[in-house]
C-alpha positions in Angstrom: 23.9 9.6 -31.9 20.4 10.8 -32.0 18.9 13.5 -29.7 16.3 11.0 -28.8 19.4 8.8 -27.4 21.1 12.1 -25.3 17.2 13.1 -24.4 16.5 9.2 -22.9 19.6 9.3 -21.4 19.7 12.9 -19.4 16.1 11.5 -18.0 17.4 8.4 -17.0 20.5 10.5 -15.0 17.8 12.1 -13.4 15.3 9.0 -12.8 18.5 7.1 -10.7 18.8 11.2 -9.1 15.2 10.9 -7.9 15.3 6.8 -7.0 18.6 7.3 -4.6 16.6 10.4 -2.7 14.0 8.0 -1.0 16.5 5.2 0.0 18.4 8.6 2.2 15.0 9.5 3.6 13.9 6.0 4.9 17.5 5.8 6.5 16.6 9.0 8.0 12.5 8.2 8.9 14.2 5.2 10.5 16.9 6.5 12.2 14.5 9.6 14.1 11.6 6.9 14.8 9.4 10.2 13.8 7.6 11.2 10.7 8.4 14.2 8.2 6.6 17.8 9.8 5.0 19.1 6.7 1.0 20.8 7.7 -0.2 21.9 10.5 1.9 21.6 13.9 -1.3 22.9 16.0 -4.8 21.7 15.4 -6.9 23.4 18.4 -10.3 21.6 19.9 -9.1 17.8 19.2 -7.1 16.0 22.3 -4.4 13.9 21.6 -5.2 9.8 21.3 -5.0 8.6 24.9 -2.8 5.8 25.0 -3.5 4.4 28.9 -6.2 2.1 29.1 -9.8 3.5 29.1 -11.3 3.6 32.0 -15.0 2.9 31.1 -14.0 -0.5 30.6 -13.6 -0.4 26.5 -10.6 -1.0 24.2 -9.2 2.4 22.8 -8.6 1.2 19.4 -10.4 -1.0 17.1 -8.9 -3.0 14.4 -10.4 -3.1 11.7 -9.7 -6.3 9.3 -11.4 -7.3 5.9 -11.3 -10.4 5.1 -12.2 -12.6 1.8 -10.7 -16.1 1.1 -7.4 -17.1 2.2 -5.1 -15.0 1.6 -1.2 -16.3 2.2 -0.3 -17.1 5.5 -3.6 -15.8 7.1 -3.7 -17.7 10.3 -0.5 -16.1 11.5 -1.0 -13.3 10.0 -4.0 -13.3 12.5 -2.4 -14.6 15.0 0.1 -12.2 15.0 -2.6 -9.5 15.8 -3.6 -11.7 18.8 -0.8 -10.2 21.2 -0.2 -7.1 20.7 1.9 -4.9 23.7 1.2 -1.3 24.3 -2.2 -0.4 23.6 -5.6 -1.3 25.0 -7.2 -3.1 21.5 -9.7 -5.4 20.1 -9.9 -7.0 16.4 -13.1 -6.8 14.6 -12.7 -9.4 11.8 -15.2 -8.8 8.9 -16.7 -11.4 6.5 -19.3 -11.0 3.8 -20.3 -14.4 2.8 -21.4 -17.0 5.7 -19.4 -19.6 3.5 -16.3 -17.7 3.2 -13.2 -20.0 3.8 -11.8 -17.3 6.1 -14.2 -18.1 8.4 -12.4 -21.6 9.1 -8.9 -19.6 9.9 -10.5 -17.0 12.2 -11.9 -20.2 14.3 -8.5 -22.2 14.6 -7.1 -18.5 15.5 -9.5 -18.2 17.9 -9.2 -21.6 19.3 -5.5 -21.0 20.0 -5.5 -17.8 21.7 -9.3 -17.9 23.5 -8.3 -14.7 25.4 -7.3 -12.6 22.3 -9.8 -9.8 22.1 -11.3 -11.0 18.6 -14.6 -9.8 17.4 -16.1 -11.7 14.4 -18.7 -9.8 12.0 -20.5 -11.8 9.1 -22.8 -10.0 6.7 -24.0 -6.6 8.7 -23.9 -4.4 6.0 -26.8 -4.5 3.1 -25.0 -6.5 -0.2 -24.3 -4.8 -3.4 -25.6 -1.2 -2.2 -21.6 0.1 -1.5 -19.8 -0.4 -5.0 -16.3 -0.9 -2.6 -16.4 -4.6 -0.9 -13.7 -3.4 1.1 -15.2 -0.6 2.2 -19.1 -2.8 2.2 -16.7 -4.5 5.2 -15.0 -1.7 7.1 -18.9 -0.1 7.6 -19.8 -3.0 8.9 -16.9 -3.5 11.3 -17.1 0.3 12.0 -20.7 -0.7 12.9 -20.0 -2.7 16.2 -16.3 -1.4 16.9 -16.2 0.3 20.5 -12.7 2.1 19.8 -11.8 6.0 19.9 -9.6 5.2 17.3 -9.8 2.8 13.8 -6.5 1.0 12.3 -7.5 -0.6 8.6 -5.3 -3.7 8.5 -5.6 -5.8 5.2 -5.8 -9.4 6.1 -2.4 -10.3 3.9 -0.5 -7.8 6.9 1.7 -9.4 10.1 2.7 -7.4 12.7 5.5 -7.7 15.8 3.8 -7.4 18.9 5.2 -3.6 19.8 4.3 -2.2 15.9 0.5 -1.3 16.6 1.6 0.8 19.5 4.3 2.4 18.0 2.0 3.3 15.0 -0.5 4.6 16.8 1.6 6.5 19.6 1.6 9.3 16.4 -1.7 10.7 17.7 -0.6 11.9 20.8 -0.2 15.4 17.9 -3.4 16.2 18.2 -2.6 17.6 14.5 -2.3 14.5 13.4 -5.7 13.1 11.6 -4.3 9.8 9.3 -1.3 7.8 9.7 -0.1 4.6 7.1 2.3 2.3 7.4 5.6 1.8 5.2 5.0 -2.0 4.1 6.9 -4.6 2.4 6.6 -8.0 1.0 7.6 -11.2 2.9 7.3 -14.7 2.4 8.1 -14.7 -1.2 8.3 -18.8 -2.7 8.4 -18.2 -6.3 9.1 -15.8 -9.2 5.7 -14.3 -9.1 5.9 -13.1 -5.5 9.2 -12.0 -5.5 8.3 -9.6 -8.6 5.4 -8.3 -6.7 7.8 -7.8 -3.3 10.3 -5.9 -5.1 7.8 -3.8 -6.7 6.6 -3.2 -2.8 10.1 -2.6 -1.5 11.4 -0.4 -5.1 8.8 1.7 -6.2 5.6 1.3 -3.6 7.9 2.8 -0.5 10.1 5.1 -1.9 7.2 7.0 -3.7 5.1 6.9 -0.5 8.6 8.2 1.2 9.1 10.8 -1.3 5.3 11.6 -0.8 5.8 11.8 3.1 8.6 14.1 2.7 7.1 16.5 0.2 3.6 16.9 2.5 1.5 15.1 -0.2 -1.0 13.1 1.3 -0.2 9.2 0.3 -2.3 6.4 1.8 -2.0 3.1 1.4 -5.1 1.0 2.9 -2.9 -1.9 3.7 -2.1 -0.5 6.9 -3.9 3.0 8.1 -5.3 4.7 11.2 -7.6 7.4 12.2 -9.5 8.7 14.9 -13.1 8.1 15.1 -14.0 11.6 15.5 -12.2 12.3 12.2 -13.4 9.9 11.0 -16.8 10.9 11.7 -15.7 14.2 10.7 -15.2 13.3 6.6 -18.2 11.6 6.8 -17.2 7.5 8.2 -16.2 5.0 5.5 -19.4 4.8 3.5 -19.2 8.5 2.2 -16.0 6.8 0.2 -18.2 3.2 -0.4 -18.4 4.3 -4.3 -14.2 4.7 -4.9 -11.9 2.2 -5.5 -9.2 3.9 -4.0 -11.0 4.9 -0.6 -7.7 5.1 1.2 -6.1 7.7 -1.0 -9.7 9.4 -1.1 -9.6 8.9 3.0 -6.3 11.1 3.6 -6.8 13.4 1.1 -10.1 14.0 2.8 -8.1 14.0 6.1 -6.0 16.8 5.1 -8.6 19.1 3.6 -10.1 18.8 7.2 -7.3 20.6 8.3 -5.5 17.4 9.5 -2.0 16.1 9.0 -1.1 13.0 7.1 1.9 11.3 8.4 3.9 8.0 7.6 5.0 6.0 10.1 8.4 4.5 10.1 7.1 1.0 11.5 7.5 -1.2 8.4 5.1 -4.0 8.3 4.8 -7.5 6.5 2.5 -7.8 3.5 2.7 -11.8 3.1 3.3 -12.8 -0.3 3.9 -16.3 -1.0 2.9 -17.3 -4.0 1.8 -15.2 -7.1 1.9 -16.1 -11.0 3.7 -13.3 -12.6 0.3 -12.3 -14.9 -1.6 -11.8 -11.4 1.9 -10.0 -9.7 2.0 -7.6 -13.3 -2.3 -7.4 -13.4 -1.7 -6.1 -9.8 0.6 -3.7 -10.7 -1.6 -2.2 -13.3 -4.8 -2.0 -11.3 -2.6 0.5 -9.1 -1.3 2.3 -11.6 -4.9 2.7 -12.9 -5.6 4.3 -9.6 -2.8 6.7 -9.4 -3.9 7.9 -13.3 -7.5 8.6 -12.3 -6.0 11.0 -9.3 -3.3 12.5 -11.3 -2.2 12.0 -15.2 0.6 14.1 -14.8 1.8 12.8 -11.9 1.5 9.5 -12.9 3.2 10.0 -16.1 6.0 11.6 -13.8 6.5 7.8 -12.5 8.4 7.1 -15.4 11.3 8.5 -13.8 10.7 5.7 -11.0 12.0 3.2 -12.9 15.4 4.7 -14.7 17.0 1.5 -15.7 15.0 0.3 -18.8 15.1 4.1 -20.4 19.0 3.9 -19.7 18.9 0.6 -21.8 17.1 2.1 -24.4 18.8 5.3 -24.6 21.7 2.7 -25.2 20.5 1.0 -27.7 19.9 4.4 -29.6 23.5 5.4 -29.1 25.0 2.7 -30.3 24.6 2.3 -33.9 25.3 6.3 -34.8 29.2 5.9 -33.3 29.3 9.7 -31.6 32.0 9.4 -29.1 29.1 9.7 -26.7 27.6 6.4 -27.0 30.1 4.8 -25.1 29.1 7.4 -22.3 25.5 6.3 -23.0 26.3 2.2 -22.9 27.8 3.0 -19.5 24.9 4.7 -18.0 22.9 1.4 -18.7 25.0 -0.7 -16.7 25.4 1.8 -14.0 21.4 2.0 -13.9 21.7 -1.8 -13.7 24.3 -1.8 -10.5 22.7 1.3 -8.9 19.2 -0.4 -8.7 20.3 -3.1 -7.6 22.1 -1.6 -4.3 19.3 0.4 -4.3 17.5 -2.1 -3.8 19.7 -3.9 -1.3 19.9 -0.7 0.7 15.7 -0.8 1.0 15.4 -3.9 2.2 18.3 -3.9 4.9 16.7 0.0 6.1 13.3 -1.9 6.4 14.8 -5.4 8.0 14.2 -7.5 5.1 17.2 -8.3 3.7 17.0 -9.6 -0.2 18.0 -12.9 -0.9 21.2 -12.8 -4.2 18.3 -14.9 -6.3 15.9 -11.4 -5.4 18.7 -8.8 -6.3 19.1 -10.7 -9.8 15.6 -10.5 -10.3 15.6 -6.6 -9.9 16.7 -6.0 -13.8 13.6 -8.1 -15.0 11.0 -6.7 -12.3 11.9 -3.0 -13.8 11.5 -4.5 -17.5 8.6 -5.8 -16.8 7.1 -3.0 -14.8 7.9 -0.6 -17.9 5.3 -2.6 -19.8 2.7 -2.5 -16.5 3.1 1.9 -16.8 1.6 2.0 -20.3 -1.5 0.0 -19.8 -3.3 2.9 -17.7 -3.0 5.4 -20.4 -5.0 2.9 -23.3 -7.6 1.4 -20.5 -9.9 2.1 -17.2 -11.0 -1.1 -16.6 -10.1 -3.3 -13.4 -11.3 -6.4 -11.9 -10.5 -7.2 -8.3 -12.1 -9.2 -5.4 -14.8 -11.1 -8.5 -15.6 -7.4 -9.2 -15.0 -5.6 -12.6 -15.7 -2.2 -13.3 -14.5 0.7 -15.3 -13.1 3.5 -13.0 -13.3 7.5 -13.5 -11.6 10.4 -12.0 -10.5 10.1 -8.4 -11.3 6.8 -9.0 -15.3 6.7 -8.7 -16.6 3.3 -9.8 -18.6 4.4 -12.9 -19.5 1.1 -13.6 -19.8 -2.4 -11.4 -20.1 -5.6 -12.0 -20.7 -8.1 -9.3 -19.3 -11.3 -8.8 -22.3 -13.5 -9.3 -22.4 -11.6 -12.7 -18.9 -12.4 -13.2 -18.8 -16.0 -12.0 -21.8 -16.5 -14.6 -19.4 -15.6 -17.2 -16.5 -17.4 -15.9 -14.3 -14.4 -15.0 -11.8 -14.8 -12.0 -10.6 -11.7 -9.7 -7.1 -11.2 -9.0 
């Protein structure tokens, strides 16, 4: 057996090591209802969020939601936001485009729950001058919101009615300056979606758990809150308008304030019905994109995030040179195999969504795939999302842009 075999096969040993770790610590977030205490416990001269309703008549939290086309489910996911218990709140829904399909779900929304406290934003910020769309649409929502306190919720997200308040209960620490959401895919109706759901549920949470534990900063925009005078503090949204990862950018910012950034153990619902598997994998790759132009070496460090298809290789290696190892080797592979798979089982069940026997089976194939999805960030820098394409440097600054009227001119389609 070749050393390349034993080598492949003592990292895979320590790749299933590092993958169990996270599903003990999401049991554990879970079980304590409170994040992991790594920063500061004190942060003097900023009070606690105030969680009682104002008394100068205005909602203490503003939602902020994005919105472009129609994403899966979107009118519940909407409506889900029109409820909430526990905290004094208003939804500021913002749209680019006049013409934007969206529009028609946020008015059947409305028209079902007339007393929600939904506040609808079109245009309000000046087109093409913020390289982020997202972020073109959290400045203007920031613009008329009348909160103390921000929550970014992507328009794909569904909440219970007690999960806002929960989240945002975490800033009665006053050291407390950013806290994001666990999240996990829902709705899944064919192959696509359930390979971009288990990617959500297998390597999205448990490395924003292990993150969380270790007292890295780790945001994911799909579901993140601040205070407005923190936010204020790093300079509002627009100072991170020119980044494609302005959430990661956002608590990193956060912490070098002097702030803490937690995770909070409310898992949410990032609806995912349908996907093709090219725009589930292209997905994948964008991210992984990101998390290159923060950190090469940590990124490269992923690998060991997805153990089973080095333990098949590693196998394959062993098994032609007949060293009374390889059977050792062989084994490993299928222990990966059943080991990610109740690792698997274990996430979902810890985070209430429960994997369907069809989803566990596809768990072999998403890793397999996703092995394929790590190698693309190291050869390429160029992304396309939301009709935008550009080519993305360090910390993820948008060195070049191309805009969608550019892109629909050549016949190019965002993911």
């Amino acid at each position: 057996m070749t050393p390349a075999a034993l080598l492949l096969a003592a990292f895979a040993a320590l790749g299933l090591a590092i993958t169990t770790l996270p599903v003990a610590l999401l049991w554990r977030l879970k079980r304590s209802h409170r994040p992991f205490r790594r920063g500061p416990r004190v942060r003097a001269g900023h009070p606690s969020f105030p969680r009682a309703v104002s008394t100068e008549g205005r909602p203490r939290l503003s939602i902020l939601k994005p919105l472009r086309g129609l994403d899966d489910g979107l009118e519940e996911n909407l409506a889900s936001f029109a409820g909430l218990r526990g905290v004094d709140y208003e939804v500021v829904l913002s749209v680019a485009d006049p013409k934007d399909p969206a529009l028609d779900a946020v008015a059947r929304v409305r028209a079902r729950f007339p007393e929600a406290p939904f506040v609808l934003v079109v245009g309000g910020a000046p087109a093409g001058r913020i390289g982020n769309p997202k972020v073109e649409r959290l400045v203007a929502a920031a613009r008329v919101a009348r909160g103390d306190l921000f929550l970014v919720s992507d328009s794909n997200v569904r909440v219970s009615p007690d999960d806002v308040a929960e989240t945002v209960a975490l800033f009665d620490d006053p050291s407390v300056g950013c806290v994001s959401n666990v999240f996990v895919g829902s709705g899944a109706r064919d192959f696509g979606a359930v390979v971009e759901s288990l990617h959500l549920l297998t390597f999205v949470v448990p490395g924003n758990v292990l993150a969380a534990w270790s007292g890295t900063p780790c945001v994911v925009g799909k579901s993140m809150a601040l205070p407005r005078h923190v936010h204020d503090l790093i300079g509002g949204f627009a100072a991170f308008g020119e980044l494609l990862a302005e959430d990661q950018a956002i608590g990193l910012a956060v912490a070098e304030a002097g702030f803490r950034v937690v995770l909070s153990p409310v898992v949410i619902s990032n609806v995912i019905e349908r996907r093709t598997v090219a725009r589930a994998l292209d997905r994948q790759v964008r991210w992984g994109k990101i998390r290159y132009a923060f950190s090469k070496s940590l990124f490269a460090g992923e690998l060991l995030m997805n153990p089973f298809p080095v333990a098949l290789l590693a196998a394959f290696l062993a098994v032609p040179g007949g060293s009374p190892w390889a059977g050792s080797v062989s084994s490993l592979a299928f222990v990966a195999l059943l080991l990610r798979v109740l690792q698997a089982s274990l996430l979902g069940r810890i985070c209430c969504s429960p994997l369907r026997p069809v989803e566990l089976l596809a768990m072999p194939l998403k890793d397999l795939l996703q092995i394929a999805t790590q190698a693309v960030p190291f050869f390429s820098k160029e992304v396309v999302w939301q009709g935008h394409r550009a080519r993305i440097g360090k910390g993820t600054v948008l060195v070049e842009v191309e805009r969608p009227r550019l892109l629909e001119a050549a016949g190019a389609v965002g993911p």
